[in-house]
C-alpha positions as CSV (number, residue, x, y, z in Angstrom):
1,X,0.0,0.0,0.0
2,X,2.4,2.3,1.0
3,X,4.8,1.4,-2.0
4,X,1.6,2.6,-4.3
5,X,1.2,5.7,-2.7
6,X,5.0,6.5,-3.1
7,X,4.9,5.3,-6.8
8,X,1.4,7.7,-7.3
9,X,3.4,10.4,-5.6
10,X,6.6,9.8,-7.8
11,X,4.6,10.2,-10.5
12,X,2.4,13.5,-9.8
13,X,5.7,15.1,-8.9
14,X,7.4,14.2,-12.3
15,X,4.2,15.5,-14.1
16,X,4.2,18.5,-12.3
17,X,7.5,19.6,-12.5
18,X,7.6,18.8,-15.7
19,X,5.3,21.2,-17.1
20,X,7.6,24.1,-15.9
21,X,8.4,26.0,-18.9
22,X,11.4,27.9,-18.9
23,X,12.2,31.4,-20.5
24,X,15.5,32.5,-21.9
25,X,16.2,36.2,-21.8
26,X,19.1,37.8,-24.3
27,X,22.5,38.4,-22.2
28,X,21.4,42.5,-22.4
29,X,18.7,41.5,-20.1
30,X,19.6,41.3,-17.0
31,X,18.9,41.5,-12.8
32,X,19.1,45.2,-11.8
33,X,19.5,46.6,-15.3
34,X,18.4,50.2,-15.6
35,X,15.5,51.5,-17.8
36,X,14.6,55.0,-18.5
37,X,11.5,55.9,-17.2
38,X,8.2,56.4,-19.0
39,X,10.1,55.0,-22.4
40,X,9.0,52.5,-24.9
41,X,11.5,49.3,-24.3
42,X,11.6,46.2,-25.9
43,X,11.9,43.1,-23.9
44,X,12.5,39.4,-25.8
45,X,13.2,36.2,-24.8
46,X,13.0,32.4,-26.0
47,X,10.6,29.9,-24.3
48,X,8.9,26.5,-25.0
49,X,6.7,27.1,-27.9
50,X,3.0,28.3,-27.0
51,X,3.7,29.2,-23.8
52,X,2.6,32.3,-22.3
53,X,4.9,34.5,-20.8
54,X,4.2,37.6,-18.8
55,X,6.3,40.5,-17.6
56,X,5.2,42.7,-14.1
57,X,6.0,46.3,-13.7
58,X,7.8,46.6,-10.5
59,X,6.8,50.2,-9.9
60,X,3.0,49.9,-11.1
61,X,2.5,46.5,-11.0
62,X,1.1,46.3,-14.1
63,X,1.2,43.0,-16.2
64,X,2.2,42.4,-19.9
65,X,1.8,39.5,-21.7
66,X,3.3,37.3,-24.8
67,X,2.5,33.7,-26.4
68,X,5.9,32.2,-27.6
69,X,5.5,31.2,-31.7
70,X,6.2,28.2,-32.9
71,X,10.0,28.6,-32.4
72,X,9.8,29.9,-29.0
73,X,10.5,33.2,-29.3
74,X,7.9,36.2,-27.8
75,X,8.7,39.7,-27.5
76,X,6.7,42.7,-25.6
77,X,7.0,46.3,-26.4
């Protein structure tokens, strides 16, 4: 009994984890970079295809969003 629970836990874990996407940002995007402020910016990145990947104002808290294409790239402006 206890070895089926285990194996049913196992195997929700490796499911869950495993849908984790991960994004890729360009090397000029980076922690604690500098923006000027009320300017248009471009932000891009690479991530599993057709994911969604969203990007939060730190100062308004605002929330943009992107769908990667077909070869994983997305871009917000």
């Amino acid at each position: 009994m206890i070895r089926r629970i285990f194996c049913a836990l196992a195997l929700f874990m490796a499911v869950v984890f495993g849908l984790e996407g991960k994004v890729r940002l360009p090397a000029i995007i980076s922690d604690n970079m500098v923006l000027q402020q009320k300017s248009d910016v471009k932000i891009w990145g690479w991530a599993d295809a057709g994911a969604e990947v969203s990007v939060t104002e730190s100062w308004s808290g605002k929330v943009y969003s992107a769908n990667a294409d077909e070869q994983g790239r997305w871009s917000l402006y």
